[in-house]
N, C-alpha and C positions, 0 to 999 in steps of 0.2 A: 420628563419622567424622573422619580424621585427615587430614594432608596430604597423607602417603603414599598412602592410599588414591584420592584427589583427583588423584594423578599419574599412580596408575596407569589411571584412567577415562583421561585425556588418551593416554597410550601405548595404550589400547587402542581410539581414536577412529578411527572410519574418516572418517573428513573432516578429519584432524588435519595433511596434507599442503597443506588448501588455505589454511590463514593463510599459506602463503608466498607468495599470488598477490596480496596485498591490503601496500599502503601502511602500516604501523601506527604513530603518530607512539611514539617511545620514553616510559618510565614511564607511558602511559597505558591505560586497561582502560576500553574502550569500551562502556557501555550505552545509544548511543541508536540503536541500528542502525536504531529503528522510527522517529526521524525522520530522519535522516540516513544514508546507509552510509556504512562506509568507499571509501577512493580501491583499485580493482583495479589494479596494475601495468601490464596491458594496456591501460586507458584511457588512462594517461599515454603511452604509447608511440602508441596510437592515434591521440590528439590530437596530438599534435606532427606524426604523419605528414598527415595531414590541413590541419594549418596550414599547414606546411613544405612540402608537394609539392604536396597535392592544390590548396591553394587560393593558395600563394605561386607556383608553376611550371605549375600545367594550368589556373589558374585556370576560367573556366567550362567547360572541354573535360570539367572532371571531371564534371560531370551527365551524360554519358554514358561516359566511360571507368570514371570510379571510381564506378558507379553510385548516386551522389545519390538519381538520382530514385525508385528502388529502396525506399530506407532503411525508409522506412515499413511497407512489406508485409515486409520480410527481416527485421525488426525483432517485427514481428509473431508471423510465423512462429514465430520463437525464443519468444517468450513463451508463447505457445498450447499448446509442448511442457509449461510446468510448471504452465499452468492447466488440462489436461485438454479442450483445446478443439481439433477438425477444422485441417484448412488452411481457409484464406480466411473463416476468421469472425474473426481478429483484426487489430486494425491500431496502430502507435502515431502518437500527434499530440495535440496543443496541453495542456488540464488535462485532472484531474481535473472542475473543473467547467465546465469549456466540453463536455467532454464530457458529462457530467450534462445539461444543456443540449440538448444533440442527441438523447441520447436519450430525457430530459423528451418533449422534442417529438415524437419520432416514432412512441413508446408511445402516446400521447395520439392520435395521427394515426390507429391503428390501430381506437381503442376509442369507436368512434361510439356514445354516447347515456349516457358513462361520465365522470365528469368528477374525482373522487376520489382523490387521490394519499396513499398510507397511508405512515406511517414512524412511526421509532422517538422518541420525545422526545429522548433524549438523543444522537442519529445527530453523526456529523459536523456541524458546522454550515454549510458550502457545498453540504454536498447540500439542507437544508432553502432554505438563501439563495434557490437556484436554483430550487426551486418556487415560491417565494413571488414570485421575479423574474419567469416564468412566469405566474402568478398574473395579475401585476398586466398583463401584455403582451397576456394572451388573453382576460381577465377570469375572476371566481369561477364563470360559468356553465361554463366549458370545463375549467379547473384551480383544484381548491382543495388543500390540504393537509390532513393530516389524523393530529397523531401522537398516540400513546398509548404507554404504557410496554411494554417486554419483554413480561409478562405478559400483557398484555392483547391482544396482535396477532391471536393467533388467533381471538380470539373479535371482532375487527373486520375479518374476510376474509368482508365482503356481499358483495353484489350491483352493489351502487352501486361499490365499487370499480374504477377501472382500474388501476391501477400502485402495485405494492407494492413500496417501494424503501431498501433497507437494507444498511447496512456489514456486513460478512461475522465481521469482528472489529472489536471495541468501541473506539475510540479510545484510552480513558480508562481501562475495567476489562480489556481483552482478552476480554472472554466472547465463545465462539462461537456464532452461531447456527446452526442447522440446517439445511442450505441444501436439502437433498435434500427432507425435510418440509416448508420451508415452501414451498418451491416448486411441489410436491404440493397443497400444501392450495388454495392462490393458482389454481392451475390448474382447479382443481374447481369454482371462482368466476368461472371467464372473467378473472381476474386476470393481468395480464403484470410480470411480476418482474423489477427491475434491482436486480445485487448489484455494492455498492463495494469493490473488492477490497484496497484500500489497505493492509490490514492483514495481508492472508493471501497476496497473490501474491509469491512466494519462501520462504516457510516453512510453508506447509499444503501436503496434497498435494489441488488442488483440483482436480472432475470436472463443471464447466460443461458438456459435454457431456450426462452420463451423467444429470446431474440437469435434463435439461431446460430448462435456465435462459433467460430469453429474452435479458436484456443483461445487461450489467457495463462497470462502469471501474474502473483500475487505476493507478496511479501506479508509477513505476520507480526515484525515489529514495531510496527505501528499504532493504529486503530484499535488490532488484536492483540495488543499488549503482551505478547509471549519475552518481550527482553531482545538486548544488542545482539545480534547477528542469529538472531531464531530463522528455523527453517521456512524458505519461500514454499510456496506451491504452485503449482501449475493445475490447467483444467483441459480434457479432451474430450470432444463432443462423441456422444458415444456410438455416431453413426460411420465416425472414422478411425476407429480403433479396430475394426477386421484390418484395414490394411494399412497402416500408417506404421513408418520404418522409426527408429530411435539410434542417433550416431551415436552417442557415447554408451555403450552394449556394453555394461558394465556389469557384475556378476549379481548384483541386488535387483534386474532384470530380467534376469534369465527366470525361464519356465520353471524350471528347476533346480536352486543355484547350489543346495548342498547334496546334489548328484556329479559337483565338480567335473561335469563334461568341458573337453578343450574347445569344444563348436558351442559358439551358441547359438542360443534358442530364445527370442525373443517371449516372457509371459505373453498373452492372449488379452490382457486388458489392460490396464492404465497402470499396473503394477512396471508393462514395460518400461517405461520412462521414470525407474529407478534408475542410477546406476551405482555407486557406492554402499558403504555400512550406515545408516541412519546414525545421525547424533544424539545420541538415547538422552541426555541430561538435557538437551536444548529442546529437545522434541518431547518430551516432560512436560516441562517449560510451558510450553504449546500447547498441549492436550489441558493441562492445568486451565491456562488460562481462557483455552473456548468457554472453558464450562461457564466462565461468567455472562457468556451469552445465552445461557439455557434460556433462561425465561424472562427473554428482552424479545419484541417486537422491533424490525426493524422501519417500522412506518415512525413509528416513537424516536427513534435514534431520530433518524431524518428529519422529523418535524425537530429537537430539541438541537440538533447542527444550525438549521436555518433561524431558527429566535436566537442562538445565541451570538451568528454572525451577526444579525441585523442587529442585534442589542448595542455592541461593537459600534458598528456603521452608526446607528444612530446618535450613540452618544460622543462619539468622536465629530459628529457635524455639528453639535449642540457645544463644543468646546473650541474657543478660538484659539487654543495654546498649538492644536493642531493642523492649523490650516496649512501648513507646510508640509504634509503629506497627502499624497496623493493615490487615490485607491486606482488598484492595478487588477483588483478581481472583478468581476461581473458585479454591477451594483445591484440585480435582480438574484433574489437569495435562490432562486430555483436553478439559475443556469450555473452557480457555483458550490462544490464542495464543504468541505468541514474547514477552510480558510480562510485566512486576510491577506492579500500583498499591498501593502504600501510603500510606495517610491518616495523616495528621498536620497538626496546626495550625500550623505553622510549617515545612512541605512546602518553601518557596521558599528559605525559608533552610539550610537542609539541604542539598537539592540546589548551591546555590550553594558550601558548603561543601567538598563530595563532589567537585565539578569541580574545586574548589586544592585537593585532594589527588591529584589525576589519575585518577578517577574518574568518569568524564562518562557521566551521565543527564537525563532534565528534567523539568519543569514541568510540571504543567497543572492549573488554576483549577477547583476553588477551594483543592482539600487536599490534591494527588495527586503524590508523589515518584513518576514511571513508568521505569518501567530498560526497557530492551530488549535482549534476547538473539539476537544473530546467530548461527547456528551456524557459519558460512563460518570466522570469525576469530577465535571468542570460545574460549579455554580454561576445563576446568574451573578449573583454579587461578586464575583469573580469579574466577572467583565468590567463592575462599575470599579473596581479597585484597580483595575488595571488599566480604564484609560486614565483615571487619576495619575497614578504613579506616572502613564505616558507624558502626560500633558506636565505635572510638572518637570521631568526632566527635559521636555520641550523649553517650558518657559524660561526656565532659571540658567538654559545653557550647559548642563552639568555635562551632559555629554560631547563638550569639548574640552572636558577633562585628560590630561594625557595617556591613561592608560587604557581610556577604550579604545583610544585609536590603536593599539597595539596589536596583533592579529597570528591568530591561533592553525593549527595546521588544519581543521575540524573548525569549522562556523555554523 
């Protein structure tokens, strides 16, 4: 495959209009979309108005003019459309694992005489943190944890289970699970299922709905480009919202919260699972940056994640600079995410390399270069520049230079 060729995939991109909606700092070819996005143009525009009028000139008039207190459900909303989820089963607010948390607790609330929380070994680890915090809050007779590897999950969906709770896509390999099967299976066990969307909402075309799912959380600074530490969200099936409890009853919860009652009173829908004052400038932020999803399909995202990993995979097997890396994602582009992990012993240093050539990807412990492929911004000839860049810092050695080995509190 040639360059030419590589250009012309790009000219013939139907999503090749929306890198003009995105910030892109110059000489740089961005791979970490999955922990970071990039900046949407709208959000900068967004934020400013919002500093500048709403909160410099209307200051608090804006909770009801520039509806503030909105953001959360309007926010939602917008999300719901790319996770395959109803109205009013989504909402955003505080983490990922403060959410994990809420829903921890309120699965558990549901499954009287059940006390078994299943997950994957190598999950996330704040979703484990947060059972284990659990754990020790309710004691082992109420929540224990319980993980086993990939393979083996199915064959641990007992009886004894209550809550089967796993990332949707794999941190570290990108492998997808099956959300529809094992949701299915879980179900068949009196099982209730929370899936972490961290890794698939914005680049999978995901059907929470269709698959029954009962919760999920989602993070937004990612994929959905909302910026560092934008508000996560959570998703609750709307068949369990008459009776599903919320531990941290916090007063942006409450049915009524500026009737200042000292009892509370849990809202009646998904608004319960507020608890705090929404972060109106990061939740901005957020609402800004769905919109760049208005009029994107996400069969398109999906098909343009999969060309541009295998563009990657392709051309790194066609270059011998790299045969010292080893791919650690699913070599089948369907069973993996918007990723690459490649193993190597000296992973950190590499990557560190790969960024002072203006190629930014990252870390992760203990041997994993992981690149992330946006489609929103990322061109093919993006890919071809970038295993160039790889392959010669491969070749020439550069990154056993001394200062990549040096290491940063953030990889």
């Amino acid at each position: 495959m040639t360059l030419a060729d590589i250009k012309a995939m790009d000219a013939a991109d139907p999503l090749a209009h929306k890198r003009a909606e995105f910030e892109l700092p110059h000489a740089v070819i961005y791979l970490d979309g999955n922990s970071l996005g990039c900046l949407p143009v709208a959000v900068r525009a967004r934020v400013t108005e919002v500093i500048d009028q709403q909160w410099g000139a209307d200051l608090i008039k804006s909770w009801n003019i520039h509806g503030w207190i909105d953001l959360p459900v309007l926010t939602g909303e917008k999300i719901a459309r790319l996770i395959g989820a109803g109205p009013d089963q989504v909402i955003s607010c505080d983490s990922i694992s403060v959410n994990l948390f809420k829903l921890l607790s309120a699965a558990l609330g549901l499954q009287s005489g059940r006390r078994v929380v299943l997950s994957q070994q190598d999950n996330f680890p704040t979703d484990l943190y947060m059972v284990q915090g659990l754990s020790e809050l309710l004691g082992s007779h109420r929540c224990q944890l319980v993980t086993v590897s990939a393979d083996e999950l199915e064959g641990q969906l007992t009886d004894e289970v209550a809550v089967l709770m796993l990332t949707h896509v794999n941190f570290r390999s990108g492998h997808i699970h099956d959300m529809q099967r094992l949701t299915e299976l879980a179900h068949k066990k009196g099982i209730l299922v929370i899936w972490d969307l961290a890794h698939s909402a914005g680049v999978l075309p995901l059907q929470l709905d269709q698959c029954q799912v009962d919760f999920a959380v989602g993070c937004t600074y990612k994929y959905l480009n909302a910026g560092p530490g934008a508000p996560a969200f959570l998703y609750v099936a709307e068949r369990h919202l008459p009776v599903v409890t919320q531990a941290l009853s916090g007063w942006m919860g409450h049915a009524a919260p500026f009737q200042f009652s000292p009892d509370y009173a849990g809202a009646p829908g998904i608004g319960k699972f507020l608890t705090g004052t929404p972060p109106v400038i990061s939740m901005s932020a957020l609402d800004a940056a769905l919109d760049v999803f208005t009029d994107v399909d996400m069969q398109d995202i999906r098909h343009k994640t999969k060309q541009l990993t295998s563009l990657f995979v392709t051309l790194a097997s066609q270059t011998p600079a790299l045969e010292s890396l080893t791919l650690a994602s699913p070599p089948d582009a369907e069973q993996r995410g918007a990723q690459l992990a490649w193993r190597h012993p000296q992973a950190y240093a590499i990557c560190q390399a790969l960024i002072s050539a203006g190629v930014i990807g990252d870390f992760r412990a203990p041997d994993i270069l992981r690149l992330g492929f946006s489609p929103l911004y990322l061109r093919y000839e993006d890919i071809w520049h970038s295993v160039q860049q790889l392959a010669n810092i491969l070749e020439t050695g550069r990154w056993q230079e001394p200062q990549f080995s040096q290491t940063s509190r953030v990889t």
